[in-house]
N, C-alpha and C positions, 0 to 999 in steps of 0.2 A: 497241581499237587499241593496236599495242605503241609504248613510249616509243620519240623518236629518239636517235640517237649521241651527238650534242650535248648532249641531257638527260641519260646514263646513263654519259656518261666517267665522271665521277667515283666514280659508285659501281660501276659496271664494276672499276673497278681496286680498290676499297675489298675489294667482293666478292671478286674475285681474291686478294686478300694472306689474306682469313680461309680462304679454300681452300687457299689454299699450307701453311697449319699451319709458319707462321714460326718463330721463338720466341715462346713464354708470355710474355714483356713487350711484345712486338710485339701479340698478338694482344689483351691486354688494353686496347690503345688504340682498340680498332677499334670495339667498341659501342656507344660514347657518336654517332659519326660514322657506325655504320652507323642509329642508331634517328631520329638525325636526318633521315635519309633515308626513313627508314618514312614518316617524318610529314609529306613533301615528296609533292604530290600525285601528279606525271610519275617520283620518281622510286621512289616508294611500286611504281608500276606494273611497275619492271621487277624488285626484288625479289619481287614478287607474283608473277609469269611463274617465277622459278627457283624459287619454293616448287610450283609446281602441274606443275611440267616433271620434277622432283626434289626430291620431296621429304626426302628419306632425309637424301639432300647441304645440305641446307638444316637440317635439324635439327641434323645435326652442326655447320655452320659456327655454331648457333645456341648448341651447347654449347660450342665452340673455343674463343671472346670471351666467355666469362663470363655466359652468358645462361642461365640453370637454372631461369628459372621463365615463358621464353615470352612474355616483351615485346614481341623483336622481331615475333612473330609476330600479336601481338594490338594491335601497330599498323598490322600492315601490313595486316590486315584490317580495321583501323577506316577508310583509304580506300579500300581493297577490298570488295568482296562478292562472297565466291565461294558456289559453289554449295552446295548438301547433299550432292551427289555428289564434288565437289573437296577437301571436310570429310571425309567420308567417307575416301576415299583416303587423305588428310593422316594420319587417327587409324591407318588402318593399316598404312601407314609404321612408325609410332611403336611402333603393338605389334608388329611385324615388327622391329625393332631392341632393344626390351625382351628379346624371347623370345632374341634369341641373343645375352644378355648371361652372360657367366659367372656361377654362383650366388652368387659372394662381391662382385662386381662393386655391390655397395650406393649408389655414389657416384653411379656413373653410371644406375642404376637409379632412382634418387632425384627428379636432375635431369628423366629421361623423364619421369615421374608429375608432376611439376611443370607443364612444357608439354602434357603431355596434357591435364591438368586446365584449363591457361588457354585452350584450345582448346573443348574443350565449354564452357566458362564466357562464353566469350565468341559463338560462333558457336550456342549451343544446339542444338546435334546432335550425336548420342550410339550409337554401335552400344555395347548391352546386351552383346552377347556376350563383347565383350571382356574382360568384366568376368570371369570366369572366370580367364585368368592372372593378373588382378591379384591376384586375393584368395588366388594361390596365394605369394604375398608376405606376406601379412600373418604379422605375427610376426619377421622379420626386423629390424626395428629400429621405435624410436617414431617418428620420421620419417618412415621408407616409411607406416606404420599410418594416419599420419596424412596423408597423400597420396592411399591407396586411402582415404580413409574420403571424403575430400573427392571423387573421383573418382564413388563409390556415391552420395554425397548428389545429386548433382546428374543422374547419372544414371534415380536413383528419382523426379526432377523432371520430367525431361523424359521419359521412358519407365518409368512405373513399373511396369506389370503386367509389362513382357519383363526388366526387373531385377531385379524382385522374382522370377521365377521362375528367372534364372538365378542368383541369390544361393542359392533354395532347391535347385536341382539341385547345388549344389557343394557344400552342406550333406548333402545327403541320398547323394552319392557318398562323401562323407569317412565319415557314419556307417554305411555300406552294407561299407565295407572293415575287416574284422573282424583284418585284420593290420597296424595301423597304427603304421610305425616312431613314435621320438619327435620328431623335426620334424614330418610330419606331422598327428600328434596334437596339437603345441601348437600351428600353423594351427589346425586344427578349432578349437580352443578358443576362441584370436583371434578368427578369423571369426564365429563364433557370438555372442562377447561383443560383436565392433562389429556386429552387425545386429541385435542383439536392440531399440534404443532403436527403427530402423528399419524393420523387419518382424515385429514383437513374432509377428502371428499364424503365421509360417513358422516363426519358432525356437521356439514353445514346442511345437510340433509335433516338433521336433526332438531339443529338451533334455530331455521327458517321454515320450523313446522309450526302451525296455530298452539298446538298442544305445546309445546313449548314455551309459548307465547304467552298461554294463558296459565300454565306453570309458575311462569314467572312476574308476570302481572298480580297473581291471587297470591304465590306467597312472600311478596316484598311489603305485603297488607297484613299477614295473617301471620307468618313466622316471624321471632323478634331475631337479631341479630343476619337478618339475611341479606343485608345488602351489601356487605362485603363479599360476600361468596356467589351474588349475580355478577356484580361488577368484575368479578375476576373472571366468571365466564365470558362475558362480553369481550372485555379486553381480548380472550385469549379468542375468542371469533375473527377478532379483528384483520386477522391476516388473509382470510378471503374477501375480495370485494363483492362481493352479493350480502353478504352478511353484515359489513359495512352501511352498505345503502337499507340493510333491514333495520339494523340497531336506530341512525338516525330516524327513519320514520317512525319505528314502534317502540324505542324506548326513548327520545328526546328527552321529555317532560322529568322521566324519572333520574336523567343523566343529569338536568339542570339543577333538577331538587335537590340529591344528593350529592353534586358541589355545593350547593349554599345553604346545607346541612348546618354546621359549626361541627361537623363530627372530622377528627383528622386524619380516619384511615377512609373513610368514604370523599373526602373531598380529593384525595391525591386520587384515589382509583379513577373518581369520576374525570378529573383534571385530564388521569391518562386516557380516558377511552376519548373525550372531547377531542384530545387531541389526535387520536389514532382518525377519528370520521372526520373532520373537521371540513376534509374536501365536499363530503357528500353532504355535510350537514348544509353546506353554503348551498350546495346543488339541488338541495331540494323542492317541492313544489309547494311547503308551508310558506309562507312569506313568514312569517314569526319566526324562525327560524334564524332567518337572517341581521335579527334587532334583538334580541332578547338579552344575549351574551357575544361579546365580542372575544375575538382571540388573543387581543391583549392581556384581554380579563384573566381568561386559562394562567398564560404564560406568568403574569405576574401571581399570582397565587401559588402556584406552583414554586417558585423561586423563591418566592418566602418559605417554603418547608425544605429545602435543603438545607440541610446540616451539617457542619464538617467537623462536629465532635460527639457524630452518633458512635454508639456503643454496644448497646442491645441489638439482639438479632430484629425485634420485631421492628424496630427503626431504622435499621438499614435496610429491611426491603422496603420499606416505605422512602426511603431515602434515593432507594433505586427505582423505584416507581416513579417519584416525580422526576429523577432524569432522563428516563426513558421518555416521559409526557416531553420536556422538554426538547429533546431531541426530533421528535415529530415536530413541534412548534419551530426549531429554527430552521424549519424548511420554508417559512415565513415571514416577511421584511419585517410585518410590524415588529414579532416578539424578538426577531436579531436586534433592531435597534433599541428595544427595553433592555435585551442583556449587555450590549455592547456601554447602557451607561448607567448600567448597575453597578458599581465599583464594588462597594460591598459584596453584591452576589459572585462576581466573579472573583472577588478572594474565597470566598468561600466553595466555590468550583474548584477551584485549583487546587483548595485544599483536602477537598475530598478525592480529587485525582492522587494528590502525592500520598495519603492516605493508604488509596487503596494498589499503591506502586512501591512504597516504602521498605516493605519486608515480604521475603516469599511466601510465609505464614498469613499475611493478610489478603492477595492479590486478588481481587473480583473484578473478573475480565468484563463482567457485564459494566457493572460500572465502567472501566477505565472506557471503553466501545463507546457509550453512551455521553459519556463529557466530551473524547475525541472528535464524535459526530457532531456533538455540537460546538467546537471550535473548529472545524473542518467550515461549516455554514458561515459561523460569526466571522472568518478571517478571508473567506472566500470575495473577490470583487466580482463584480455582474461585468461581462462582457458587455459593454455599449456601442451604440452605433457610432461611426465618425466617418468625416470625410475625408479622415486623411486616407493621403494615396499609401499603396502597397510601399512604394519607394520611400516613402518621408516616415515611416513604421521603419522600416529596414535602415536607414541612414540614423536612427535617432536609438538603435537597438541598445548600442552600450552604454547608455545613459538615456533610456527613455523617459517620453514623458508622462503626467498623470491622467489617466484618463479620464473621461468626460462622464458629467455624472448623470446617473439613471432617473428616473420619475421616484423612484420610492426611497431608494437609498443614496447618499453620497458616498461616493469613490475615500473624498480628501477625509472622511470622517472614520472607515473602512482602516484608511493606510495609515490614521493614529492610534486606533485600537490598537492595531497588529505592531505597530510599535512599541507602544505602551506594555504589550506583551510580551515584547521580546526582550525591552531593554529593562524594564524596570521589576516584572516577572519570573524573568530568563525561562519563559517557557518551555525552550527547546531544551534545554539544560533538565529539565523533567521530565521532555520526551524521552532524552537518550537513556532516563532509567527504568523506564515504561520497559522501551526495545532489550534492555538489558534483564529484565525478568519476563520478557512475551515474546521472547523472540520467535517463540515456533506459530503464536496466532497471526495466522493472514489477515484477518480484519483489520487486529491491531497494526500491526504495520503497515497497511494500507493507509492507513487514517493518517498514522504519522507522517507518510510520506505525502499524503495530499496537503496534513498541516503546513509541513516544510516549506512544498511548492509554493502553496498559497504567500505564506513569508516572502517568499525570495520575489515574489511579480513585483513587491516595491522597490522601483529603481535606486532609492537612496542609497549611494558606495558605503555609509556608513552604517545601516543597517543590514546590508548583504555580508559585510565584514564582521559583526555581529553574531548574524548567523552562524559564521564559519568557526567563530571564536567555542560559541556553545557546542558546537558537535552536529551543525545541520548537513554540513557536505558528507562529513564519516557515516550518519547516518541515512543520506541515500545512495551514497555507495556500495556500504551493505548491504541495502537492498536488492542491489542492482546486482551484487556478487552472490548474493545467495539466490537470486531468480536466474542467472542468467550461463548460458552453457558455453564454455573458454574453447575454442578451437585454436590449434594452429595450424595455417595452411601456408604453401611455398617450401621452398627450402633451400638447397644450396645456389641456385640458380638467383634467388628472390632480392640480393641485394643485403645492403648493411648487417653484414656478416654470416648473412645466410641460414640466419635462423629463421626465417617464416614470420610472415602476420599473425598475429593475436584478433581470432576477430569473434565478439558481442554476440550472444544472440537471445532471444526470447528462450526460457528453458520451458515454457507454459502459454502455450496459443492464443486461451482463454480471453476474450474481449474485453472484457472488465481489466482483467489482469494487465493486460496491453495499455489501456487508459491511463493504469496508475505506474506502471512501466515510463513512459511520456512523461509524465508530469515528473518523476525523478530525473531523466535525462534532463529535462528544463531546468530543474532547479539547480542542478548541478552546472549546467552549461553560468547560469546565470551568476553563481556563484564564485566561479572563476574568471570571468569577465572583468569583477570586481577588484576582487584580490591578489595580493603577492600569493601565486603558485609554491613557493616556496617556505610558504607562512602557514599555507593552507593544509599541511599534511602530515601527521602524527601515526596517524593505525596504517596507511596502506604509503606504497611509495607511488608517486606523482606517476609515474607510468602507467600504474594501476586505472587510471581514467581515462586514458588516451581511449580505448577500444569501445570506450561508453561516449563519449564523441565522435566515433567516426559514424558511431551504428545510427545519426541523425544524418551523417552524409550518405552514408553505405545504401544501394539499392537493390540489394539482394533478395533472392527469394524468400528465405528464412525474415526477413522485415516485412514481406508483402501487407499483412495485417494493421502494421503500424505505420507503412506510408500512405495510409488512407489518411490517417491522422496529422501528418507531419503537413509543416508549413515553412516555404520560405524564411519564413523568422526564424524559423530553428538552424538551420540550416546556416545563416548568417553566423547564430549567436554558436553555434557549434564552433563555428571557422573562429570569432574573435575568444573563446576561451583557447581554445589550441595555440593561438597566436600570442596570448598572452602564458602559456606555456612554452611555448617555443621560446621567449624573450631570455630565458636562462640561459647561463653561456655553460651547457652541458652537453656538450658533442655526443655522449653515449644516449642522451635523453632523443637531444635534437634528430638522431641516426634511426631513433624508433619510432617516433613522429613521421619521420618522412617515411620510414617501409609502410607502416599504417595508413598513411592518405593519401599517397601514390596512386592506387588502383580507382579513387574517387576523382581524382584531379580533372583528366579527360574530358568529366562528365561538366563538373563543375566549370571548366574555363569555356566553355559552350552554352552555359546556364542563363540565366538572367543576369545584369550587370552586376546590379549589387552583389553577387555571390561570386562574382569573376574578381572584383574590387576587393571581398574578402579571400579569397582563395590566394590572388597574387601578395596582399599584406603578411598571411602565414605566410608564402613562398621567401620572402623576403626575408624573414626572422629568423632562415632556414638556410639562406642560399649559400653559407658559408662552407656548409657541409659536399665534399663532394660526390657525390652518390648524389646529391640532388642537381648540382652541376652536370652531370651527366647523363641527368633524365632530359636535358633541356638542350644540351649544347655537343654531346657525343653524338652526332648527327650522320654519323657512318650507319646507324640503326636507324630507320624508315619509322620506328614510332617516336621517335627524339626530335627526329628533323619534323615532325609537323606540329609537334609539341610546339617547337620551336617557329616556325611560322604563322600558327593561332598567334601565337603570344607577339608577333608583330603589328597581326592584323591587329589583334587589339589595341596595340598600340597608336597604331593610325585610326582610333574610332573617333566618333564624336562625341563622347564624354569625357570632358577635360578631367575630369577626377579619375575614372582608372586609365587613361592616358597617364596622367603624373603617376598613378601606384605603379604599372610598364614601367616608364622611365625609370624608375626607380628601381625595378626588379635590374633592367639592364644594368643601369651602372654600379648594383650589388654587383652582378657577373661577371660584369667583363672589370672589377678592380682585380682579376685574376688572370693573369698574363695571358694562360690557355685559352682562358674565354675568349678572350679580347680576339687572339690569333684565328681562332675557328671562324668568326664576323668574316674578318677583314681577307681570308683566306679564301671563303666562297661567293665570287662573285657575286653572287644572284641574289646573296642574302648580304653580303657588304652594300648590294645596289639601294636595295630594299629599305636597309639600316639608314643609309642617307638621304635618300628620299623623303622618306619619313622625319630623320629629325631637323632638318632641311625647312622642312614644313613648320613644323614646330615652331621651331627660331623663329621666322619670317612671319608666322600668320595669327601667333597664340601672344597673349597678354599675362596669363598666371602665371605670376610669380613661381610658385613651387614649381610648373611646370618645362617652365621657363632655366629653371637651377639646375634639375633633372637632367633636361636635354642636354646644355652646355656639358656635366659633366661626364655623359654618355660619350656626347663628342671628344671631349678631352681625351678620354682614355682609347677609343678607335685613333685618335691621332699617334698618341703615344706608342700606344700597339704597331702601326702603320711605318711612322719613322722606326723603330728599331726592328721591322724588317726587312724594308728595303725602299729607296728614293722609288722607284716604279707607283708602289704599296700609298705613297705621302701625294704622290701625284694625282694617284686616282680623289683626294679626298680633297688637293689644290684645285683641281679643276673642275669639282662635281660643280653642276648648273644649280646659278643662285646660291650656292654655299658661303660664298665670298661676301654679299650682299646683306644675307641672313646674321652671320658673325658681325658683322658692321652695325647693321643695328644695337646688335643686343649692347654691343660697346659701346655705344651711342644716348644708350638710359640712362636717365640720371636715379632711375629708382631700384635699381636692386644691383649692390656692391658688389656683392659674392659671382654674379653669374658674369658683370663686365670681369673683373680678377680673372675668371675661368677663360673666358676669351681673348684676354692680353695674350697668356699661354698658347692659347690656340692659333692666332694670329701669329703670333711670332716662331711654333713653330711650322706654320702651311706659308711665311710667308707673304701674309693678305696684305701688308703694308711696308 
């Protein structure tokens, strides 16, 4: 139904004034009053009518008022709904008004691509064909480029096979015509470079045809100014490896020339595609190839055109080009070690990073990606071989040592860089502004989280503490919190208080994703290792990382993916940050620790040594709590009581170091009257207890272990006489116990543990 009179005076005549083509300050009054009208439902209606009656007339009055990017019109259909046929219609208006714009006519050409775009963007309907004159534009300015490019994108969305073919028919006509003036030829070039990210399979069809070849062979001779706009093709081939291996052999010579040009936008292009082939260039079957230009050469020229007080547009993409080039390069030892002692260039990196992180108005993710990648490279250490054993890796975890160095790079030179950068740079301190305006980019935050990790691998307490001070723990927590999906399972039944486990999980399968999932858990793990728990934690509360710790012990289905990945080491260094969490004297902390690595424990005290040695160390830091007393020594439940006999046997193994950590768990336990009473009440395991530390006294030299035992016994004694002479007899009379206590009183080397036996003697009566 069409609007009435009544309803449409006003913008009746509103309409009218924009069709008159007043004066320019007249007419610039008119959009604010006509888009209000879009948004009016009656009278949205009768605009609607003169878009679908005329549209031609409607577009202009849309450009008259200052409207270039198709507002009016993408309101008037937000209370409209026209058809796909009246869309239709509408787009071809538009390119019926394009095509007979004069060729220099850029402005107005501009503005149409604008509205065309917010037309398919918002109606999703799209005639493909169109796309043909557009792309006979491209090349005409970065504005148009960037109009058609957004045009194709969305295109290829909503019709992709009829775009994708008419992208390649307009391709395959350009390289089909063997007389191609030089506008012409730099379209081709354009068009080719913006489809390639698009329809990679159509242009390398294209770009590894002869006709292409000799395109662009005859007009890098014959057209002036066109080696910027090959080189941009090339580059943008680069992403497929066939095309790759084609550029090295059939454009080399022109890749070399125009770096050692003296020209500044030809030597960074060229810088960058050297750098994009560089694998293939080594690889190939010119031996010239391999001598002519080194990839030092790239990288250091390149590092000289970074800038970190460009300004102009045309200087920041070149600014971004050579970081890009660079970024390829520090996939290579030689050019890390140029930048790593480049001091100057690295101020000036840094400072195009904070640059381009400074204010939300400036932020260029490509850039910020591009410096990240390449500190992600420069801070990374090479895994090297060694011979140390798994064990002496694991024993040396909380303070390890530096590793040994590779053929190309050194380790010791690697871990002052990253120093250098952390403490006198405060790099991370820059990350955390990155994360603070990119937080929704996954790359970006990937990167930062590899940075991180990379940081933390050096063992130095003072640079881990560092870290923590900048914001590197809060920032892979965050991480960790925002990738990861919080369950809680258990519940009344589950123990300290019956709230249920908090348990980690991957919220994203993804492999890659997983990787850098890892490498957070590590740094964090590492992180805490190091520092006061209590020091370390401002944005989230210290419980907030327990569940990101267990999920390195936890071997659950939901982790399947990443215990391909997990190591021993982890596992340890997982146990020594808990343990140094646990060290707080916070009952409510300590009570949530133990619900969360409970269900681990089983697996763990059955594990490898080192992991029983760390697992009983947190037990210890713990045992004061009872709820954990009780998983161990409440031995009326069948899973406590074997709990509690592992942790014997261990006792009695042949590793005198988790022997002493046992000992030690015991006589945490039993300085708790109950404890002590449950031993000395069950035969089998009172027998057991004596036995064992029996042994101990009598056959073992270690000090610590030696202090342990006595004190163990002291409190079984204790425990024993205040139940009953019967209770003291059994502990008077065990075989060789008498013998055992004698010696140890008998050393003259360790004061504390004879002291513990005077006690013990005099109350068993040994003398």
């Amino acid at each position: 139904m069409s609007a009435t009179k009544g309803d449409t005076q006003d913008i009746d005549q509103l309409y009218a004034q924009a069709l008159a083509r007043s004066s320019a300050s007249a007419l610039d009054t008119l959009l604010d009053p006509l888009l209000r009208a879009a948004h009016d439902k009656e009278q949205s209606k009768y605009l609607f009518e003169k878009l679908l009656s005329n549209p031609a007339q409607f577009i202009q009055v849309s450009l008259d008022i200052g409207d270039d990017s198709g507002k009016l019109i993408q309101s008037v259909f937000t209370q409209n709904e026209p058809s796909r046929e009246a869309v239709l219609n509408i787009l071809s208006a538009l390119r019926a008004n394009i095509k007979s714009l004069r060729h220099n006519d850029t402005a107005h050409l501009e503005s149409y691509l604008g509205i065309y775009f917010a037309i398919i963007s918002k109606t999703k309907v799209s005639n493909p064909q169109h796309l043909s004159l557009f792309l006979s534009y491209v090349g005409a300015s970065p504005r148009i480029n960037h109009r058609v490019l957004l045009i194709l994108v969305q295109s290829l969305q909503l019709e992709k096979s009829e775009a994708a073919n008419v992208a390649s028919e307009y391709l395959e006509l350009q390289m089909d015509d063997s007389s191609l003036d030089a506008t012409s030829f730099i379209n081709f070039l354009a068009v080719l470079e913006m489809c390639f990210p698009l329809v990679p399979e159509v242009c390398a069809q294209i770009y590894t045809d002869n006709k292409t070849k000799e395109h662009i062979l005859r007009g890098k001779d014959e057209f002036r100014n066109s080696t910027v706009p090959i080189l941009k093709c090339i580059s943008s081939s680069c992403m497929i490896e066939n095309c790759r291996s084609f550029t090295s052999n059939a454009y080399y010579e022109f890749l070399t020339k125009a770096f050692n040009s003296g020209t500044y936008h030809a030597e960074i292009l060229a810088g960058l595609v050297l750098a994009k082939v560089w694998s293939t260039v080594q690889g190939t079957s010119n031996q010239q190839h391999r001598h002519d230009l080194k990839i030092a050469d790239v990288a250091g020229r390149l590092m000289l055109f970074i800038d970190e007080q460009t300004t102009k547009n045309d200087q920041m993409e070149y600014n971004e080009y050579a970081i890009e080039g660079l970024s390829y390069l520090s996939l290579y030892w030689e050019p890390r070690e140029l930048m790593r002692m480049d001091v100057t260039f690295m101020e000036k990196l840094l400072k195009v990073l904070q640059g381009s992180s400074s204010a939300a108005s400036n932020i260029n993710t490509s850039v910020q990606y591009g410096i990240l990648t390449i500190l992600v490279n420069l801070t990374k250490s090479k895994q090297s071989a060694t011979t140390a054993s798994a064990r002496e890796k694991l024993k040396n975890a909380a303070s390890p040592k530096v590793g040994s160095e590779s053929e190309e790079e050194k380790t010791a030179n690697i871990q002052l860089f990253n120093a250098e950068l952390l403490k006198d740079d405060r790099l991370v301190s820059h990350l955390c502004k990155i994360k603070t305006f990119e937080s929704s980019s996954t790359n970006i935050s990937n990167t930062v989280v590899e940075i991180v990790y990379n940081l933390s691998c050096d063992q130095k307490k003072s640079l881990r503490t560092e870290l923590v001070k900048q914001g590197g723990l809060t920032v892979l927590l965050s991480y960790l919190i925002k990738h990861s999906k919080m369950e809680k399972v258990g519940g009344a039944n589950s123990g300290a208080g019956g709230s249920g486990r908090v348990v980690a999980a991957p919220s994203d399968p993804d492999k890659l994703f997983l990787e850098h999932r890892m490498r957070a858990l590590r740094g964090v793990c590492r992180m805490l290792i190091s520092v006061d728990p209590k020091l370390a934690f401002d944005k989230y509360d210290v419980k907030t990382v327990v569940p990101f710790l267990i999920e390195l012990l936890d071997q659950n289905d939901s982790m399947a993916d990443l215990n391909g990945s997990m190591t021993i080491l982890d596992k340890y260094e997982a146990l020594l940050a808990l343990t140094n969490i646990a060290a707080a004297e916070d009952p409510q902390l300590q009570n949530f620790i133990i619900l969360e690595v409970m269900p681990c424990v089983d697996d763990l005290i059955l594990s490898e040594f080192q992991l029983q040695i760390g697992t009983y160390e947190l037990l210890n830091n713990l045992i004061s709590q009872p709820i954990l007393l009780a998983k161990f020594f409440n031995i009326e439940q069948e899973q406590n009581k074997q709990r509690l006999l592992i942790s014997l046997k261990l006792l009695n193994s042949n590793n005198v170091e988790l022997q002493t950590i046992l000992a030690k768990f015991f006589v945490n336990a039993t300085n708790f009257d109950m404890v002590a009473d449950v031993l000395v009440d069950n035969k089998l395991i009172f027998d057991e207890v004596l036995k064992i530390t029996t042994e101990i006294l009598h056959d073992q030299n270690e000090p610590d272990l030696i202090t342990a035992s006595s004190y163990l016994l002291m409190n079984l004694v204790y425990a024993a006489a205040n139940k009953s002479e019967n209770s003291l007899a059994q502990i008077r009379n065990y075989p060789n116990l008498r013998a055992a206590c004698a010696k140890i009183s008998h050393r003259g080397n360790n004061a504390e543990s004879k002291e513990i036996m005077d006690v013990v003697n005099k109350l068993c009566k040994f003398y």
